[in-house]
C-alpha beads as a LAMMPS data file, in Angstrom:
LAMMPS data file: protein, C-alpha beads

235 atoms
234 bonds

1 atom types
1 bond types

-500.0 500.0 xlo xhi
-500.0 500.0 ylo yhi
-500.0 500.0 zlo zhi

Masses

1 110.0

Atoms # bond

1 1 1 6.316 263.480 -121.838
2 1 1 3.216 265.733 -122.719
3 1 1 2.401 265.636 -126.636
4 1 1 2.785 269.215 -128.157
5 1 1 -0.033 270.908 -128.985
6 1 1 -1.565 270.830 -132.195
7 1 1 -0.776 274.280 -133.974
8 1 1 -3.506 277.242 -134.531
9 1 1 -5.488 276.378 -137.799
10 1 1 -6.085 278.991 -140.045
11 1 1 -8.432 279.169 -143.009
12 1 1 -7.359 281.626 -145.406
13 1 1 -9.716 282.521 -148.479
14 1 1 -7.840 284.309 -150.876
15 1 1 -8.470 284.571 -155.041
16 1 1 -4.816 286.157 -155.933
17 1 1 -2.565 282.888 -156.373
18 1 1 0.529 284.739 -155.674
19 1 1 -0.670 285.975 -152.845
20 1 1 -2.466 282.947 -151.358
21 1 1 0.756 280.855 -151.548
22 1 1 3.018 283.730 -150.074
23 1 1 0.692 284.110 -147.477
24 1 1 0.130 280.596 -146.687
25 1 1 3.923 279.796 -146.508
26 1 1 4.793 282.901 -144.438
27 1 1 2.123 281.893 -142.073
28 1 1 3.237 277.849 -141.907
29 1 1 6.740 279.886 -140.609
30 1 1 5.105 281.392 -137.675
31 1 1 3.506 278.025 -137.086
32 1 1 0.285 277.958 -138.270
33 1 1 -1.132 275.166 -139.297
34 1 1 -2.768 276.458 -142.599
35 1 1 -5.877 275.846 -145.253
36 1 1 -6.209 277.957 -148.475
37 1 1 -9.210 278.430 -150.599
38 1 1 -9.324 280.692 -153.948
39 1 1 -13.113 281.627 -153.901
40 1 1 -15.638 282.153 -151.465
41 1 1 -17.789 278.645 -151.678
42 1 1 -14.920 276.627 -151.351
43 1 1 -14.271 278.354 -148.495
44 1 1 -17.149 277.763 -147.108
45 1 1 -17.064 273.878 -147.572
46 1 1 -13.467 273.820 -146.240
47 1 1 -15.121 276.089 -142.588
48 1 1 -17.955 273.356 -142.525
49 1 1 -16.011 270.380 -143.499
50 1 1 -12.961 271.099 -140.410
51 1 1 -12.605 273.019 -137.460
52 1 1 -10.514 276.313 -137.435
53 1 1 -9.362 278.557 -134.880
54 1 1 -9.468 281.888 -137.091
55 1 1 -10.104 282.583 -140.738
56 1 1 -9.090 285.388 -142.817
57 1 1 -11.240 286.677 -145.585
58 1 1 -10.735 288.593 -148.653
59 1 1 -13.315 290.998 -149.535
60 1 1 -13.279 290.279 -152.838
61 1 1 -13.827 286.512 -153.798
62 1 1 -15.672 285.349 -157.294
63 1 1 -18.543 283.383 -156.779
64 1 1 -19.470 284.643 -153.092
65 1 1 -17.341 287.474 -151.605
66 1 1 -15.907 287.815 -148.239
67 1 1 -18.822 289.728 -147.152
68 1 1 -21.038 287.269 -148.034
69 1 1 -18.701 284.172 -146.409
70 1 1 -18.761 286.153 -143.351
71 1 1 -22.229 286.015 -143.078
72 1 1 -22.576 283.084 -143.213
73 1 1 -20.246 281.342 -141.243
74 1 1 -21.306 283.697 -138.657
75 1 1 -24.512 281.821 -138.817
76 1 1 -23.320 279.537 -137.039
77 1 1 -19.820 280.512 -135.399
78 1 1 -17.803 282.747 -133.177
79 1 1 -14.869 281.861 -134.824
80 1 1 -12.527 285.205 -134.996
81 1 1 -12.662 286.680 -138.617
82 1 1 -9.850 289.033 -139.990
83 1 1 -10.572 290.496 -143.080
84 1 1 -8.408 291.794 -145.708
85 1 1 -9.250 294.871 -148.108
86 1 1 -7.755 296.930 -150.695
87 1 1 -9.826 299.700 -150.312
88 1 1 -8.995 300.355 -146.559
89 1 1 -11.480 304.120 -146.765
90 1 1 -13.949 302.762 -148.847
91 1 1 -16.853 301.176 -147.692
92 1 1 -15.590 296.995 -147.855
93 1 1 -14.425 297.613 -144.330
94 1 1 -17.960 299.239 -142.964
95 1 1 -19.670 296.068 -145.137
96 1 1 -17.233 293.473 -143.203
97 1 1 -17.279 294.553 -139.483
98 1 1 -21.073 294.760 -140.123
99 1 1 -21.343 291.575 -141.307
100 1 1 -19.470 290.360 -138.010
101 1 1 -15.614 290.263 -138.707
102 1 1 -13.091 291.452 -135.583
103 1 1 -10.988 293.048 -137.690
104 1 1 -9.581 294.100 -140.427
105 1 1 -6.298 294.703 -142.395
106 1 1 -5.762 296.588 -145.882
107 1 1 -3.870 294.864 -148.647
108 1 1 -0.973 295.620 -149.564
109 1 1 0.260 294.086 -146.336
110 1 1 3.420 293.044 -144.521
111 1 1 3.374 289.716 -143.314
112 1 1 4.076 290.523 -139.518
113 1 1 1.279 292.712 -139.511
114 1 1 -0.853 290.412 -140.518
115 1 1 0.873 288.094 -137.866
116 1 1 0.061 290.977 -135.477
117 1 1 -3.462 291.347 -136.326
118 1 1 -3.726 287.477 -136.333
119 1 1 -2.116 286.608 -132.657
120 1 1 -4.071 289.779 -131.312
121 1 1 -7.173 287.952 -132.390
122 1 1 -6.446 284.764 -130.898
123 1 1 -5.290 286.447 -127.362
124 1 1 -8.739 287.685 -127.368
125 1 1 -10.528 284.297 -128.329
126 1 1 -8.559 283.311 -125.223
127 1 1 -8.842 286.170 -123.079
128 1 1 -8.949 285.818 -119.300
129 1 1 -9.406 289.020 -117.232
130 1 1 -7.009 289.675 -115.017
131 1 1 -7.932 289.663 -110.824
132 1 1 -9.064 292.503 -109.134
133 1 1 -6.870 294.197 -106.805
134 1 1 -5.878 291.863 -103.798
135 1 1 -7.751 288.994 -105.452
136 1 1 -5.054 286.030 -106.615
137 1 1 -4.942 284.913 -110.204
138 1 1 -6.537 281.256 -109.566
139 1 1 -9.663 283.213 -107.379
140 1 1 -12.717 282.044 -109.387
141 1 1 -14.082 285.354 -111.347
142 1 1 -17.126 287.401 -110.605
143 1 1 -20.157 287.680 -111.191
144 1 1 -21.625 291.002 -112.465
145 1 1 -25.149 292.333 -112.959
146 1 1 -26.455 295.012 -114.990
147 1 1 -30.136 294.833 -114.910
148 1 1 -31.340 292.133 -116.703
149 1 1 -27.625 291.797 -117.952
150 1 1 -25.848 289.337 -116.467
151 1 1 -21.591 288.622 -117.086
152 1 1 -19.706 285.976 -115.674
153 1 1 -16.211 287.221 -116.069
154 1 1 -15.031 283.885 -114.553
155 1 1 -17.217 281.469 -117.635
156 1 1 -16.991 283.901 -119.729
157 1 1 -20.681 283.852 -120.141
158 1 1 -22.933 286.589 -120.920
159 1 1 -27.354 286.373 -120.263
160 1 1 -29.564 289.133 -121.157
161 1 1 -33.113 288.132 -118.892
162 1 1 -32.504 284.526 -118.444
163 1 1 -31.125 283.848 -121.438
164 1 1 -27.604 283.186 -122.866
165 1 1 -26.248 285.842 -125.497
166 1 1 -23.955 284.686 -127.643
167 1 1 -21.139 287.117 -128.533
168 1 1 -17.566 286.791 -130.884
169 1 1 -14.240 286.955 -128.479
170 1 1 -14.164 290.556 -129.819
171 1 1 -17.401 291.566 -128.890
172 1 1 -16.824 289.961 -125.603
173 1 1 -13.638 291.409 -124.799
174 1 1 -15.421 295.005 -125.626
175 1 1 -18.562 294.178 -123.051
176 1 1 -16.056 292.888 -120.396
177 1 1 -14.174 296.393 -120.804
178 1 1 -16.956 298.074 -120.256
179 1 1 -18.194 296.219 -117.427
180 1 1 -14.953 296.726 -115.794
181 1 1 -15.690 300.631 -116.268
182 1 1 -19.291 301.269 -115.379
183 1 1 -20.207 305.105 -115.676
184 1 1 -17.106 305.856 -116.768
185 1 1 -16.186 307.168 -120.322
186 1 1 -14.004 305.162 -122.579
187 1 1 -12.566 306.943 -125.022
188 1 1 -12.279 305.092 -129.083
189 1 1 -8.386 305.198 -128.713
190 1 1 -8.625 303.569 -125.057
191 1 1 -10.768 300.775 -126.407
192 1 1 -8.678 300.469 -129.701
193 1 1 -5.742 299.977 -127.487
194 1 1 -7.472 297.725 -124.649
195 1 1 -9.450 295.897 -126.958
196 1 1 -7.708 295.691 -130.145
197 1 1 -3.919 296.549 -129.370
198 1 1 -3.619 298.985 -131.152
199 1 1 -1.870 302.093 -131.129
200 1 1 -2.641 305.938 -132.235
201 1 1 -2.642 304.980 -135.815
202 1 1 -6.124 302.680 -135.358
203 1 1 -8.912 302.836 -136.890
204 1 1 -12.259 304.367 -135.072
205 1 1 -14.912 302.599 -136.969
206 1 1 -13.707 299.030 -135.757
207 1 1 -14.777 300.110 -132.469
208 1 1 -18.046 302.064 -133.310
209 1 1 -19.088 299.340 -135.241
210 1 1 -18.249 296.837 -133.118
211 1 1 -20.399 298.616 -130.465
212 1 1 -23.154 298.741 -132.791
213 1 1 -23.083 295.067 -133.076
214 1 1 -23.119 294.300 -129.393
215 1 1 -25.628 296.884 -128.547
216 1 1 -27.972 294.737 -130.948
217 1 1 -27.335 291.712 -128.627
218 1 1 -27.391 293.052 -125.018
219 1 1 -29.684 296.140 -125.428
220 1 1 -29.527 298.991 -127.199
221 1 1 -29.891 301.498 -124.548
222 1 1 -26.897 299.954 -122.144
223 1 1 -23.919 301.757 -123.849
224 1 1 -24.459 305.332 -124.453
225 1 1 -22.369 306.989 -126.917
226 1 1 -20.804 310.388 -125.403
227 1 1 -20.248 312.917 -128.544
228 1 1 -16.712 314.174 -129.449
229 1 1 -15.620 311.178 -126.879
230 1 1 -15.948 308.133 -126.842
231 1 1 -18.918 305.401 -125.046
232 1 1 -20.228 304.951 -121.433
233 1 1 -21.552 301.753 -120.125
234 1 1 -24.829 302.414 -118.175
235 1 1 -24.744 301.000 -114.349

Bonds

1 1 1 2
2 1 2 3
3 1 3 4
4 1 4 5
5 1 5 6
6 1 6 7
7 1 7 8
8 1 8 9
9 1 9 10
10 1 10 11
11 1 11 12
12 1 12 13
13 1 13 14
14 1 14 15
15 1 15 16
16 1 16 17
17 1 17 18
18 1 18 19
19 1 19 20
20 1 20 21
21 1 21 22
22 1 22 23
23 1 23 24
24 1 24 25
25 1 25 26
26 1 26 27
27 1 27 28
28 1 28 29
29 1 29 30
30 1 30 31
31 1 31 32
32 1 32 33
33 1 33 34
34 1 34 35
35 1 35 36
36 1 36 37
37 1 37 38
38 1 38 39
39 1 39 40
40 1 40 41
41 1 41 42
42 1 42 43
43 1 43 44
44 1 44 45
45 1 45 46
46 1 46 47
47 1 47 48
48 1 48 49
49 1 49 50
50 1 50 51
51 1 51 52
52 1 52 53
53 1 53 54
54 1 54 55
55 1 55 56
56 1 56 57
57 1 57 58
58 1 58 59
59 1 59 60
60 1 60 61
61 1 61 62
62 1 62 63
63 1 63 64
64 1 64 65
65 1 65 66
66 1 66 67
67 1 67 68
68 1 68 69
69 1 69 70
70 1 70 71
71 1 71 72
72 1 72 73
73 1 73 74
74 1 74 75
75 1 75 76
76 1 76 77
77 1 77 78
78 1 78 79
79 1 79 80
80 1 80 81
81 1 81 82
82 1 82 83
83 1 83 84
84 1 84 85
85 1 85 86
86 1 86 87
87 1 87 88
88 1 88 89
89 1 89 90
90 1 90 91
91 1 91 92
92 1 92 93
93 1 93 94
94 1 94 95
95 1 95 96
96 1 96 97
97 1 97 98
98 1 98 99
99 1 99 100
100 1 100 101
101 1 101 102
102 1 102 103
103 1 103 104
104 1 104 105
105 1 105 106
106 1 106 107
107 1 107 108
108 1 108 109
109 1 109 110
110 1 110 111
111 1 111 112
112 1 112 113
113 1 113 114
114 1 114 115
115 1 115 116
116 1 116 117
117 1 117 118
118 1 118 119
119 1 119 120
120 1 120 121
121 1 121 122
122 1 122 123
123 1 123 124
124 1 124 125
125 1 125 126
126 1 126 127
127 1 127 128
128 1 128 129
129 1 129 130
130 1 130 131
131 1 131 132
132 1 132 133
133 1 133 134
134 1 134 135
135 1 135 136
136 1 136 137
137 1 137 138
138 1 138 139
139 1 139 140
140 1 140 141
141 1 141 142
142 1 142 143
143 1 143 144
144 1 144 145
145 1 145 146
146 1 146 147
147 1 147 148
148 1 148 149
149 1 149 150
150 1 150 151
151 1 151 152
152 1 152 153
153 1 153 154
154 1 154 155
155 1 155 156
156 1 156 157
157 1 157 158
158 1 158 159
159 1 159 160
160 1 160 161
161 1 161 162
162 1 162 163
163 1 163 164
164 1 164 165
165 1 165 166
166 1 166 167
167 1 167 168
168 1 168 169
169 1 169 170
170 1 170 171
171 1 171 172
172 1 172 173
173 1 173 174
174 1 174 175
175 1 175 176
176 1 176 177
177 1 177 178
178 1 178 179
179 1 179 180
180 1 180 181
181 1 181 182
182 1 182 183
183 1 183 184
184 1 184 185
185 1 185 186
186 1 186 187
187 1 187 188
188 1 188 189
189 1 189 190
190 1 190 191
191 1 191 192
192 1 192 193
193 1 193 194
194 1 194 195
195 1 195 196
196 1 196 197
197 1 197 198
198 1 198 199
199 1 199 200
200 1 200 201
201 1 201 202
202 1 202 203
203 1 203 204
204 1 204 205
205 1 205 206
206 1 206 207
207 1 207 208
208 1 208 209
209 1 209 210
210 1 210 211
211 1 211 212
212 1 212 213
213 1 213 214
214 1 214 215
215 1 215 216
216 1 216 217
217 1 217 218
218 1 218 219
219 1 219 220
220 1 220 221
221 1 221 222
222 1 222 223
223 1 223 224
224 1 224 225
225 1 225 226
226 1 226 227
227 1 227 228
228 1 228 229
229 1 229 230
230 1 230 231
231 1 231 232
232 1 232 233
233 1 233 234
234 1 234 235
């Protein structure tokens, strides 16, 4: 009999004690096998010290904020990053999606939609596209070239002239959507809902940001924004 598997770590860094333990227990429910830090640094010791599948941030932490912890670990990791907010228009969620998280949630929040939010992330740290037309599910992906852009939808493996680009499941996910859609215009609302499942009610500047990000990484002049609606990915 196969072992089960071990169950999705999550790092949560969180300076409201009430909150961290409610949280943290609520999570451990769904099955997650959690860490909890009150302040940024000891966050950041706990990311370097083990290996997590997906951390979730406060923006406000004493001693280094979320922002700051973002930055950092995304120094050196892809890890996904959800952060949480409790100013949801102000400009904490601009400052964290710049900094490199996926996504983003605004406190006060209920515990499955931070659940939601949470497994939404990992299906995209383990996103597989699906086959084209007429093409079975175990057929090896494709390989598609832009240019000097390069995307192994089968690897998962992205090279801009030779050389590997290294991109967060989110950011990914995004550049495979386009890819998928060459010359065609993607509305914000498509790519909220293909990208980040999300319905009417989401939030626009996730995905202009998020473009901004990968633009930065696999040239600037490959996604062309199309005013009033939405982006077009340049054949």
């Amino acid at each position: 009999m196969s072992s089960p598997e071990p169950p999705v770590r999550v790092l949560l860094v969180e300076d409201d004690d009430l909150m961290r333990r409610s949280f943290t227990i609520a999570l451990e429910r769904y099955g997650y096998g959690m860490k909890a830090a009150a302040d940024g640094l000891t966050g950041l010791e706990l990311f370097r010290e083990e290996a997590f599948d997906l951390l979730v941030l406060d923006v406000m932490l004493p001693g280094l904020d979320g922002i700051g912890l973002c930055r950092k670990v995304r120094e050196t990791s892809l890890v996904p990053i959800l952060m949480m907010s409790a100013r949801g228009d102000g400009l904490d969620v601009v400052a964290g999606l710049e900094a490199g998280a996926d996504d983003y949630v605004v406190k006060p929040v209920d515990t499955y939609v931070l659940v939601a939010r949470i497994r939404s992330l990992l299906r995209r740290a383990t996103y597989a596209p699906a086959p084209p037309p007429g093409r079975s599910a175990d057929t090896e992906g494709e390989v598609l070239v832009f240019g000097d852009l390069t995307i192994d939808t089968g690897g998962l493996e992205v090279s801009l002239a030779g050389s590997p680009v290294a991109l967060t499941p989110t950011e990914l996910r995004l550049l495979l959507e386009f890819a998928a859609h060459p010359g065609i215009v993607l509305e914000r609302h498509t790519l909220l809902r293909e990208v980040w499942e999300y319905g009417w009610d989401g939030d626009s500047r996730v995905v202009d940001l998020c473009v901004q990000r990968l633009r930065g990484k696999v040239g600037r002049d490959r996604i062309e924004t199309v005013r009033g609606f939405g982006y077009k990915f340049r054949r």
